[in-house]
N, C-alpha and C positions, 0 to 999 in steps of 0.2 A: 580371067577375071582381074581389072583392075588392084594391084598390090600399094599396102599403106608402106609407110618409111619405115626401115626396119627396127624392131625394137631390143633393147640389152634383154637376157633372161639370165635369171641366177645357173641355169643349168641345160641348154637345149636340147643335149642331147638323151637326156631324163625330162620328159616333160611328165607335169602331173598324172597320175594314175585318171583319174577324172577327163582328162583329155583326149587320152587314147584312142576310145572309140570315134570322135572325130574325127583324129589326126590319120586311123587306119582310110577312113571313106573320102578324106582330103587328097589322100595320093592317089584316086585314082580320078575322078571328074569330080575336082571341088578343090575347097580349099579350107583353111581353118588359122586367121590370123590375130594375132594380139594388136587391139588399138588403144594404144597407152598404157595405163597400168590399171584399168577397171573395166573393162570392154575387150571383150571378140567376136570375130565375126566371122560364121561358119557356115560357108555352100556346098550342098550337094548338086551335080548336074544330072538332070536326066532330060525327058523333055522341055519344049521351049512354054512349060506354063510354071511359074513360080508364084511360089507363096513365101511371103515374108513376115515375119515372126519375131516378137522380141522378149525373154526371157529374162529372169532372174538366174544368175547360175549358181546359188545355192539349193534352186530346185530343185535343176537339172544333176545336182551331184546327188543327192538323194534319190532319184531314178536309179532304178536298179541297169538298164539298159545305158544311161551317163548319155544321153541322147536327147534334144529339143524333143518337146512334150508331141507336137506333130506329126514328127519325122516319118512315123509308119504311115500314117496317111498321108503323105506326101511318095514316099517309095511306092505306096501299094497301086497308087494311081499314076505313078509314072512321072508326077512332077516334079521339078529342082526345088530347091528349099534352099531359103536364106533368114537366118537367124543372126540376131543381137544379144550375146548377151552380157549383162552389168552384173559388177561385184558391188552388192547394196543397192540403198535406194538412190542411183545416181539419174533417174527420170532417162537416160541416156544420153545426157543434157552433159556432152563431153565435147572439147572443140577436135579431139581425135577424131571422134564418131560423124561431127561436122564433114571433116576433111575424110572421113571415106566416105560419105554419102556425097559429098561435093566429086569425089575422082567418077564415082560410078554415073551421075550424070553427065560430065565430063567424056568421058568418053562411049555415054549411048547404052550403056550395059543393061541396064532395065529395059532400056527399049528396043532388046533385040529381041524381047520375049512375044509370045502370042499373046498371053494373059497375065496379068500381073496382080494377085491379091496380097494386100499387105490384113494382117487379122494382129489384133492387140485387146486386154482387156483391162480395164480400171488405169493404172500407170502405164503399161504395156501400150494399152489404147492410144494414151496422150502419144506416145515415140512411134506408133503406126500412123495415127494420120499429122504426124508434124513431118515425118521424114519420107511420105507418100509422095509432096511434092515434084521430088527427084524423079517418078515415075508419070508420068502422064497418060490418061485415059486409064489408071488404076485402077481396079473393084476393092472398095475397102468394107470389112465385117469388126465393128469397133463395138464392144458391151463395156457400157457403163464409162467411156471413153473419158478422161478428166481434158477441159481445154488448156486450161493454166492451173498454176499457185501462184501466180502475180498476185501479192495482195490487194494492189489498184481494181484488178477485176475478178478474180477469186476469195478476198477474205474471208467470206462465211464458212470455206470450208476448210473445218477444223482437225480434218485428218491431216494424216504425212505431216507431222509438224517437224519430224526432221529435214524432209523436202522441200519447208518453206525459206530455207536459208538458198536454194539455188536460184540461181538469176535466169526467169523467162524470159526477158524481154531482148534476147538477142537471135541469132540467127536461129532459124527452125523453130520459133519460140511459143507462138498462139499457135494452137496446132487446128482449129477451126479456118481457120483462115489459107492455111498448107495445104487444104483437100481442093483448092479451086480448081487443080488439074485433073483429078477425079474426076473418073466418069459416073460411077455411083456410090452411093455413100450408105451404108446398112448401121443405124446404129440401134441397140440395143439394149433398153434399161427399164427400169419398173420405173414406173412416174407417180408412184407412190413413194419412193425412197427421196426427199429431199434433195441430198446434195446431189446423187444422180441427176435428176429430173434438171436439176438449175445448168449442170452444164451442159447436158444434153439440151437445152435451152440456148445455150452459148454456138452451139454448131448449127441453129438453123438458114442453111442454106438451100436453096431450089434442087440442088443436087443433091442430099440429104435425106435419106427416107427413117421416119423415127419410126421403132417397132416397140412392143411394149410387153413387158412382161411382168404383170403386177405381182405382188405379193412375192417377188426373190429377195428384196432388198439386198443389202451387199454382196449376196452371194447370187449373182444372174451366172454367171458363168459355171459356175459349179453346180448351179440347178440344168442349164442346159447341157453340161456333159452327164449329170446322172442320166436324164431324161436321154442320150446317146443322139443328140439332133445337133450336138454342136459341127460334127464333123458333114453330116450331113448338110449344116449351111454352108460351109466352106468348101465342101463339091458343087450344092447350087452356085458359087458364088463364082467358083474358078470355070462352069461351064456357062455362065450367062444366064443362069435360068434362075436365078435369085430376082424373087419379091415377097412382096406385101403377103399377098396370097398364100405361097409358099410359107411361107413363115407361120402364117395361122393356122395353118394345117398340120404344120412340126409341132407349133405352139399347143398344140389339142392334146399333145402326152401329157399336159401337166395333171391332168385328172387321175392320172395312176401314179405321179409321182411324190413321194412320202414328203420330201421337204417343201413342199408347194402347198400340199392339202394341210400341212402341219402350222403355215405363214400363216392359210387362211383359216384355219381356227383359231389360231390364236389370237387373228386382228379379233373377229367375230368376240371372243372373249374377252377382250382389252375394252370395245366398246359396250360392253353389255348390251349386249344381242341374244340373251337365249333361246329365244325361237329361232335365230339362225343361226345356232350352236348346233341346235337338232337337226334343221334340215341339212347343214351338212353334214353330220355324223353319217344321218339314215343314208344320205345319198352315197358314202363312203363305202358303210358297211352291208350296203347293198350290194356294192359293184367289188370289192376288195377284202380279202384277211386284214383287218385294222383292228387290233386289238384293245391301243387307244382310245380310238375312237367309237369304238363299242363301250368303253369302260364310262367314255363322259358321256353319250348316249343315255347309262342306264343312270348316272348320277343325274344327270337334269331330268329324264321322265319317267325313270325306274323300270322304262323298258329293257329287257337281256336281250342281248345277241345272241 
């Protein structure tokens, strides 16, 4: 695997307790290196299908395992894994991180592989398909994927405002426009959530397939790992078998899932809808123990569950 320049450390030969577990699965097919002072970059080798992945590593230290959120699903099915990750919200928007995604095209490294999924979600998202480029004929699986915080073409959104001091407009920078090499593009978001919906608005390209998961709002990803179909789009994805279809058919959990059924009564509520406050209660506590939803049930028609 292509190696960055090497960097000072206060201590090498004690690396952080935190690191270890990489550093043990680096010496044998992989590697685990420091790019700059906010960024690394950590490969496993197994087979030639990788997934690329890019993390916070304050996450990752709060995992009891000190391991990328993936990594067993990537071992269990035999794939290599290549993870990013940043100290803070550095978008990965680092010229270190430039200059290792610039060697790894440089010398083919992506493209030795059979399959190549890069998966990111919300910030995550923006640094999977800005630095997908470097891979060609990629499958990329993006939720909620941000394209900029250029304020020229992002200002509405009023999130990350620590984020809005870093400069998009340089290399790797509009991340909608970095998926050209992509072969297909999965992206993921409720189009009922505004600022989602508008940047997912920003990626429409022919290559691009939008998939929709109303009623998550900011939380689409963490409704699709309750719901246990996240992992399962990212085996369709790295076997080719990822669509539209597939996806409505994973998307069908949402009916037994608490924080989906709980979005949508609550919108139901918000618009004063009580008749379909009831019909969804009935339909809930018809199919489900919802105890909640039994309680507003008997409060709007003084039916008991």
């Amino acid at each position: 695997m292509p190696k960055t320049e090497p960097i000072a450390m206060t201590n090498p030969a004690q690396p952080p307790d935190w690191q270890r577990p990489m550093l043990k699965i680096a010496e044998g097919d992989g590697d685990f290196l420091p790019l700059g002072d906010k960024h690394y970059a950590f490969f496993a080798e197994e087979r030639p299908l990788l997934l690329v992945t890019f993390e916070d590593a304050a996450s990752l230290r709060e995992r009891e395992s000190k391991l990328p959120e993936h990594f067993d699903l990537a071992q269990n099915r035999g794939w290599s894994m290549l993870t990013i990750l940043a100290e803070g919200e550095t978008w990965w928007r680092d010229p270190a991180v430039f200059r290792y995604f610039d060697r790894l095209a440089d010398d083919g490294f992506l493209e030795d592989f059979d399959r190549v999924v890069f998966y990111g979600a919300g910030p995550a998202g923006y640094a999977a398909a800005a630095y997908s480029i470097t891979a060609p004929q990629a499958e990329l699986v993006l939720i909620a994927p941000r394209a900029t915080l250029d304020p020229g073409l992002a200002g509405w959104d009023e999130r990350h405002r620590i984020a809005r001091r870093i400069n998009f407009r340089g290399r790797y920078g509009y991340a909608p426009d970095m998926t050209e090499s992509a072969a297909k593009v999965w992206l993921i978001h409720d189009p009922l959530h505004q600022p989602d919906a508008m940047h997912a608005a920003l990626f429409q390209r022919p290559w691009v397939t939008q998939l929709h998961a109303r009623y998550t709002g900011e939380g689409t990803e963490d409704t699709l790992r309750e719901m246990k179909v996240l992992d399962r789009i990212l085996e369709a994805a790295m076997e080719g078998k990822m669509s539209a279809d597939r996806f409505s058919w994973l998307w069908r959990g949402r009916r037994s899932n608490g924080s989906y059924l709980r979005s949508v009564l609550a919108t139901a509520r918000l618009s004063g809808h009580p008749q379909r406050e009831v019909k969804i209660c009935r339909s809930v506590t018809a199919r489900l123990n919802a105890p909640s939803f039994a309680r507003r049930l008997e409060e709007l028609t003084g039916e008991a569950v």
